[in-house]
C-alpha positions, 0 to 999 in steps of 0.5 A, spaced: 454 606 541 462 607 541 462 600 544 458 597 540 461 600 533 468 597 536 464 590 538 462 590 529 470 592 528 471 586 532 467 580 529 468 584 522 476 582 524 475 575 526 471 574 519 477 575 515 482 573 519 477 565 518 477 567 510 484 569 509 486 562 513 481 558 510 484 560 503 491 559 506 489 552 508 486 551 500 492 553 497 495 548 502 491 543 500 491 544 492 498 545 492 499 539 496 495 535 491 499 537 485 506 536 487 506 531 492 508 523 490 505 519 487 507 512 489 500 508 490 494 511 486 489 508 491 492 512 496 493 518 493 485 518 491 483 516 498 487 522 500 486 527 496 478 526 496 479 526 505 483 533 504 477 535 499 471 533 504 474 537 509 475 544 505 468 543 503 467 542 511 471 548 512 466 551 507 460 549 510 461 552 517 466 558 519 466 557 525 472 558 530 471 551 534 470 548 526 475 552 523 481 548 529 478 541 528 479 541 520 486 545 521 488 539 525 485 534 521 488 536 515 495 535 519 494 529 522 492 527 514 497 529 511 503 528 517 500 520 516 500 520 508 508 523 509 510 517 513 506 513 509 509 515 503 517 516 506 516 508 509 514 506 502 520 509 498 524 508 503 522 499 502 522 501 494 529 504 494 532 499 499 530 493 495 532 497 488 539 498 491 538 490 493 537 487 487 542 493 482 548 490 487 546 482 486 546 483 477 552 486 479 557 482 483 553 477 479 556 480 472 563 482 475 564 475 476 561 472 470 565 476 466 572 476 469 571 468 469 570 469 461 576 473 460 579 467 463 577 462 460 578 466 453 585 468 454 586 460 455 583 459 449 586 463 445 593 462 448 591 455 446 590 457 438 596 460 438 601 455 440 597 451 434 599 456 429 607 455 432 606 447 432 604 448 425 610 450 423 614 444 426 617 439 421 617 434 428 611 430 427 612 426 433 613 433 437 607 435 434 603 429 436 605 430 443 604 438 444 597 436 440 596 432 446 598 437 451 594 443 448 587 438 447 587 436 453 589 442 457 584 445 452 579 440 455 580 440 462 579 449 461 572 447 458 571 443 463 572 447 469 568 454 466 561 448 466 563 448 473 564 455 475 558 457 471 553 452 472 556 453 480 555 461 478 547 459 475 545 455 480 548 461 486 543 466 481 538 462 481 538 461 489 538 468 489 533 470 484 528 464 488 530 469 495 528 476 491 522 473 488 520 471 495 521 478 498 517 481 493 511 477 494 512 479 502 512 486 499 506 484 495 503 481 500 504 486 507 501 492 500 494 487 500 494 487 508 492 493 512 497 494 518 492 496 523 487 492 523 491 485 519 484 486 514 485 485 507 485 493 504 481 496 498 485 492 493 483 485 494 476 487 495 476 491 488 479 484 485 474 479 488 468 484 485 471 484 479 473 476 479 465 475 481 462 480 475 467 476 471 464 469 473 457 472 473 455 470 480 451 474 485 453 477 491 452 482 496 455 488 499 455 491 506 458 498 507 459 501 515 463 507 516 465 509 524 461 516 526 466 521 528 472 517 528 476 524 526 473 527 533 474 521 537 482 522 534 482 529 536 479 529 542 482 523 545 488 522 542 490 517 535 492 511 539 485 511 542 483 512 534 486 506 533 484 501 538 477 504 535 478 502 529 481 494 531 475 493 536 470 495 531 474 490 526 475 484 531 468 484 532 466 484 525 470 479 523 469 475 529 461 475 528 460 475 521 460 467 517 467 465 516 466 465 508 464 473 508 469 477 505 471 483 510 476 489 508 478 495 510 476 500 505 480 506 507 479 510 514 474 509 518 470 504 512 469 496 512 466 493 506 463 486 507 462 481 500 457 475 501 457 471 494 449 468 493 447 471 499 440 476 500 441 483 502 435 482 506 440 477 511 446 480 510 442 486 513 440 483 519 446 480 521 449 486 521 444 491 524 446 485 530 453 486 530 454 493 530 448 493 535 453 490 540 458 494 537 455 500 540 452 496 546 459 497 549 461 503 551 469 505 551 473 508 556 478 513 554 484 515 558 489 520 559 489 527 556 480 527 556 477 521 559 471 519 559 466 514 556 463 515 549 460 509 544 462 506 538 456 507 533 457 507 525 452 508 519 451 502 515 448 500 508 447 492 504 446 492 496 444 486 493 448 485 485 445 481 481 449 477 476 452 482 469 454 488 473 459 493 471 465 493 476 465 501 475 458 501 478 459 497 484 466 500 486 463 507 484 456 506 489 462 503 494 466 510 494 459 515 494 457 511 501 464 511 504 467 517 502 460 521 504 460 524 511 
């Protein structure tokens, strides 16, 4: 009897022990959520509905082997959002300190060359005022001369010096224009699997309602790509995630649209096409897919398959953007 009231004591124990850390890993997560950096909102809102759905997995299940899979997920999360947030304020902040130090030396040079040229300038009308006085008029005529031409000859060379100055600017400009559309350009392209991200999928949707052509989307989410992370290891995860993308940009029509919807989700839009072949064509593809088995190596090897769930939607034309996107996000972002 002793034995057994000690052995109650115990489990009692490890229960609260489960609740208090899953609080403390609420708290974590809700202050997180509150004060960290906002610098895309596409981001932020993936991250905040991931550390949501694993609160609410945490909820679900107590269980000790439960309890240490979301504990390293949530660390994995928000370790990769904080790298994800240092490089884009690092970028953002290197190309605001870019371009504060060009209108700078710009403007310090421009306004040196003025003061020059005004400095002359007036130097110029006061010995105008002095000649006035003179009763030599052929003195007069002669410094007349002299100062006009001097004059003349100023004028002429600040239009060299600013027009050679605009022409720099411009240059320069021209260069800082291109940088951004290459920073514009890499935010539009998920460095992964080189597929263009949630932006360029939302817009296109946006650009066929607004045309009011039909089209067709298909949504798959890789199955237990966060087990696969922690089990094997975020470098195989990654090659997961490449394979799964080749293959579906390498087998589906070259004029579908294929994006990286955010973690292990794709999204593909087919514009008039019917659901009905989109549907077939993709059965096919992720059949293949998770025909091939995948070797892992190193800290837990071993063989596993890549299987995803999928769904296909045909939209007609009059759609509200807000009703597509919003279908999108219910099936990528359920578990």
């Amino acid at each position: 009897m002793i034995s057994i009231r000690k052995h109650l004591d115990r489990l009692s124990g490890e229960d609260k022990v489960r609740s208090s850390y899953r609080r403390m890993l609420e708290a974590i997560v809700n202050t997180t959520r509150e004060h960290i950096l906002v610098t895309d909102a596409e981001d932020h809102t993936w991250f905040c509905t991931s550390l949501e759905n694993f609160l609410d997995r945490l909820r679900e299940d107590a269980s000790v082997t439960n309890v240490e899979v979301v504990g390293a997920l949530i660390t994995k999360t928000l370790a990769d959002h904080y790298s994800k947030l240092v490089r884009q304020t690092d970028t953002r902040e290197q190309e605001l300190k870019r371009i504060i130090n060009l209108l700078a030396e710009s403007a310090s040079r421009l306004d040196n060359e003025n003061k020059q040229f005004y400095t002359q300038l007036r130097q110029t009308v006061q010995s105008f005022q002095s000649l006035s006085q003179l009763e030599d008029i052929t003195f007069l005529r002669k410094k007349l001369t002299d100062q006009v031409t001097h004059l003349q000859e100023s004028v002429g060379r600040q239009e060299m010096v600013s027009g050679n100055l605009v022409t720099r600017l411009q240059g320069e400009l021209d260069e800082a224009r291109k940088e951004i559309s290459t920073l514009t350009q890499a935010a539009a392209t998920d460095p992964l699997t080189q597929l263009p991200t949630r932006r360029a999928a939302e817009k296109l949707i946006q650009e066929c309602i607004a045309g009011d052509e039909p089209f067709s989307v298909g949504m798959c989410v890789i199955e237990r790509l966060d087990l696969i992370n922690l089990r094997y290891g975020a470098q195989l995860g990654d090659t997961v995630l490449r394979r799964f993308s080749n293959a579906l940009k390498a087998q589906l029509p070259k004029r579908a649209f294929l994006c990286r919807w955010g973690g292990p989700a794709f999204v593909i839009l087919l514009e008039h096409t019917a659901a009905a072949d989109l549907r077939a064509n993709l059965q096919k593809i992720l059949a293949g897919i998770a025909s091939q088995p995948v070797e892992a190596e190193g800290r837990a090897s071993g063989l596993f398959h890549i299987t995803s769930r999928y769904a296909v939607h045909q939209w007609p034309a009059g759609q509200s953007p807000e009703k597509v996107l919003g279908l999108i996000n219910v099936f990528c972002l359920s578990q």
